[in-house]
Backbone as CSV, one residue per row, in Angstrom:
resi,resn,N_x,N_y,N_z,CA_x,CA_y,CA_z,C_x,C_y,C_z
1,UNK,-7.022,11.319,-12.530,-5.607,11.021,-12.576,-5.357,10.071,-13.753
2,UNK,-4.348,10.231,-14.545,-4.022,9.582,-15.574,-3.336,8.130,-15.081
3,UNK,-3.150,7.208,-16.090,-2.420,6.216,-15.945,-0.864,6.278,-15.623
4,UNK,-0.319,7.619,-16.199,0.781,8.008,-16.497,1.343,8.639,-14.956
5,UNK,0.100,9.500,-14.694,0.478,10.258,-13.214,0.725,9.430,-11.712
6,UNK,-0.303,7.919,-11.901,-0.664,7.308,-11.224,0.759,6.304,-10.945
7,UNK,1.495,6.018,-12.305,2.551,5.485,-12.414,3.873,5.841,-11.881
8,UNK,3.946,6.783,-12.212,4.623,7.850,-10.987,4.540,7.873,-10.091
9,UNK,3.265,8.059,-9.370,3.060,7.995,-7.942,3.847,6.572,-7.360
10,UNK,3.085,5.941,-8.266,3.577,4.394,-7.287,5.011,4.304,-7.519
11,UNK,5.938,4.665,-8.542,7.429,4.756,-7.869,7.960,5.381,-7.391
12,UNK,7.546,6.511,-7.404,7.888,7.847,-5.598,7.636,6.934,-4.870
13,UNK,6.590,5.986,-4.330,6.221,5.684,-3.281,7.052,4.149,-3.063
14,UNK,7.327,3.663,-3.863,8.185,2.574,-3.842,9.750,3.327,-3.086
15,UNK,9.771,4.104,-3.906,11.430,5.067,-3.649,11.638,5.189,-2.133
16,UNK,10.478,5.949,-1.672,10.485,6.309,-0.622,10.483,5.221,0.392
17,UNK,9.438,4.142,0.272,9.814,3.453,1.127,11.100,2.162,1.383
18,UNK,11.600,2.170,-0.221,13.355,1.380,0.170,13.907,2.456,0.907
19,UNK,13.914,3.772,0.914,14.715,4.125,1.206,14.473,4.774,3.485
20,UNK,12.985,4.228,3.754,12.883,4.470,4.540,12.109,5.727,5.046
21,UNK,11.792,6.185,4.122,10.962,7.495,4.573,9.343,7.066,3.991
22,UNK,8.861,6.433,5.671,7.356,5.730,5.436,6.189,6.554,5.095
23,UNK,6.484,8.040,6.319,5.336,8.732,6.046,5.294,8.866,4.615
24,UNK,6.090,9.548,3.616,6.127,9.784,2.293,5.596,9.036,1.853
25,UNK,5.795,8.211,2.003,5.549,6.692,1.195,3.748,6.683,1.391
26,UNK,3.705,6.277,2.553,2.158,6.159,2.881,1.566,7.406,2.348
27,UNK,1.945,8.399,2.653,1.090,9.933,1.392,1.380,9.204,0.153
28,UNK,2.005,8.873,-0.645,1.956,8.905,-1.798,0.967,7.660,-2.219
29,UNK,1.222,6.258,-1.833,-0.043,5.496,-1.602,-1.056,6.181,-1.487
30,UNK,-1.779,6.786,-0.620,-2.792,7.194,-0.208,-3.653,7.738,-1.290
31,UNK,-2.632,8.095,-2.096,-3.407,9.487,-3.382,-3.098,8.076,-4.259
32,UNK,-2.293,7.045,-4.153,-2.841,6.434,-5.487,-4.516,5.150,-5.325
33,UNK,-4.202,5.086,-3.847,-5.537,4.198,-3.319,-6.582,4.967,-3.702
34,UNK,-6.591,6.763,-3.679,-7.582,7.269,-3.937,-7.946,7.388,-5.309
35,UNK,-6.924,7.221,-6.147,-7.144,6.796,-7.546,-7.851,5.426,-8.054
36,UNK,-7.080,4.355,-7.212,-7.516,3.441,-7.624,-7.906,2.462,-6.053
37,UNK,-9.294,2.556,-5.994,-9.620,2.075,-3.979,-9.630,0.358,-4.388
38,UNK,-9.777,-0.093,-5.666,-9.753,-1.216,-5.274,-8.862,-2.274,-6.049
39,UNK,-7.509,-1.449,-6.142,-6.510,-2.103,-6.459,-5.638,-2.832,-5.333
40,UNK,-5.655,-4.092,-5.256,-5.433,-4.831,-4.235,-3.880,-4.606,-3.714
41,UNK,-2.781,-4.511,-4.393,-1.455,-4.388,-4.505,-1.269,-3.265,-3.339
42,UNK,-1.953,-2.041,-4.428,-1.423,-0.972,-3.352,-2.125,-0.853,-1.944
43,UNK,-3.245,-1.811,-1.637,-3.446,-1.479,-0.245,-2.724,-2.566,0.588
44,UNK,-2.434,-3.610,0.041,-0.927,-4.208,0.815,-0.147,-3.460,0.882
45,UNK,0.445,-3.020,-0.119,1.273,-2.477,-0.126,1.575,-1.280,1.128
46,UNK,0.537,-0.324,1.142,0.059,0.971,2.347,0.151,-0.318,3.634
47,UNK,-0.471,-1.512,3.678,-0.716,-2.421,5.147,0.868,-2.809,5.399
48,UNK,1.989,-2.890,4.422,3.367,-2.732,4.801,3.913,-1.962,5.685
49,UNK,3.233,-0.810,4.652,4.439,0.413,5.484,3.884,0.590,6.957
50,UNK,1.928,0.630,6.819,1.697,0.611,8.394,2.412,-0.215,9.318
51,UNK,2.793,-0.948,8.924,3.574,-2.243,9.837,4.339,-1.313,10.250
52,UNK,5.357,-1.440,9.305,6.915,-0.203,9.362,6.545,0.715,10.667
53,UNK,5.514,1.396,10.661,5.125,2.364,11.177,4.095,2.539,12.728
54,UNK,4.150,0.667,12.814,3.741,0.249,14.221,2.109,0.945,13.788
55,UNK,1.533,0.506,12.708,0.189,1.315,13.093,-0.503,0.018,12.886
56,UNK,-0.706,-1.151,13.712,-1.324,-2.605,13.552,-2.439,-2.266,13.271
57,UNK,-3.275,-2.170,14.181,-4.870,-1.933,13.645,-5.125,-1.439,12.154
58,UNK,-4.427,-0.513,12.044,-4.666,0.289,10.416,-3.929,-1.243,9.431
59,UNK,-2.852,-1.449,9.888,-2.293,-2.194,8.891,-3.467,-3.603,8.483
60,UNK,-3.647,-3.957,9.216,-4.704,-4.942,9.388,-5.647,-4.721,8.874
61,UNK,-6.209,-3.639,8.491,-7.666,-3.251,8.109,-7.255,-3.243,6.779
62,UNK,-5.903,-2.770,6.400,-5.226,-2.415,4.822,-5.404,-3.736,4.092
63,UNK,-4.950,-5.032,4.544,-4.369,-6.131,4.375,-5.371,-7.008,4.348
64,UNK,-6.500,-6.981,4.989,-8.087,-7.339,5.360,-8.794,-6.832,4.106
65,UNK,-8.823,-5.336,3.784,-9.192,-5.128,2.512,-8.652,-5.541,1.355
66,UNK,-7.179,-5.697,1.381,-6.517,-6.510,-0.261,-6.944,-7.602,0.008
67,UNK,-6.946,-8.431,0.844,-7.251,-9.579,0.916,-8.983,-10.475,0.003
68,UNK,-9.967,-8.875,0.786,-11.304,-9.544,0.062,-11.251,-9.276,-1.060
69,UNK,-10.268,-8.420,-1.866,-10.335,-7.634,-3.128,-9.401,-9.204,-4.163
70,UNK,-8.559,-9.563,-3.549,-7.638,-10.604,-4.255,-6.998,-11.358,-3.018
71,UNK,-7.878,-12.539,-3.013,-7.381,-13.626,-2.046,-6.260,-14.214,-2.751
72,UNK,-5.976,-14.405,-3.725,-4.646,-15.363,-4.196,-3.522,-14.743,-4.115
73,UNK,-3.598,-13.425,-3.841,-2.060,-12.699,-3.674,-1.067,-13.103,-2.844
74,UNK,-0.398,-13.094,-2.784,0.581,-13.797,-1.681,0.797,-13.363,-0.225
75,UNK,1.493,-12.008,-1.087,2.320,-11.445,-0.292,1.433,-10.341,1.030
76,UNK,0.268,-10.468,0.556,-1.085,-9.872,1.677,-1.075,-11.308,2.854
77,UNK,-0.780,-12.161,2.644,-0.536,-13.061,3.851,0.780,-13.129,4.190
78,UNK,1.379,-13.141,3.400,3.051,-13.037,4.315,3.026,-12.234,5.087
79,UNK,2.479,-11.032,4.678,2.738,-9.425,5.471,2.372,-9.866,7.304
80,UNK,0.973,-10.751,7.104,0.673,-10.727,8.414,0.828,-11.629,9.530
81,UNK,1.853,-11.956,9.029,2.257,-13.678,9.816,3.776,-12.964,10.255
């Protein structure tokens, strides 16, 4: 996947989830986590929408992984408080 394709992805997936449509959202994450597994952002980001989506355990595991990947991020602890 290109930089270009990947870039895309992540604003479909932004789109989708202002606008409320999580599953989308979480597919489109999914294919960019699989692009990039240890970009810390987007697996907060995916541990969001699980929230959204009442899936705790998963979200937790999402947010647990950004976390060991980039402890100084913020917003991976806001998410879970």
């Amino acid at each position: 996947m290109t930089d270009d394709d990947l870039e895309s992805i992540i604003v479909s997936a932004g789109s989708a989830y202002s606008d409320g449509r999580y599953l989308e959202a979480l597919d489109l994450y999914e294919k960019a986590i699989a692009a990039r597994p240890t970009n810390a952002i987007l697996l907060a980001n995916r541990a969001a929408i699980l929230l959204r989506l009442d899936r705790l355990q998963e979200a937790l595991g999402s947010a647990d992984r950004a976390i060991e990947l980039d402890s100084t991020w913020a917003k991976v602890g806001t998410q879970l408080t």
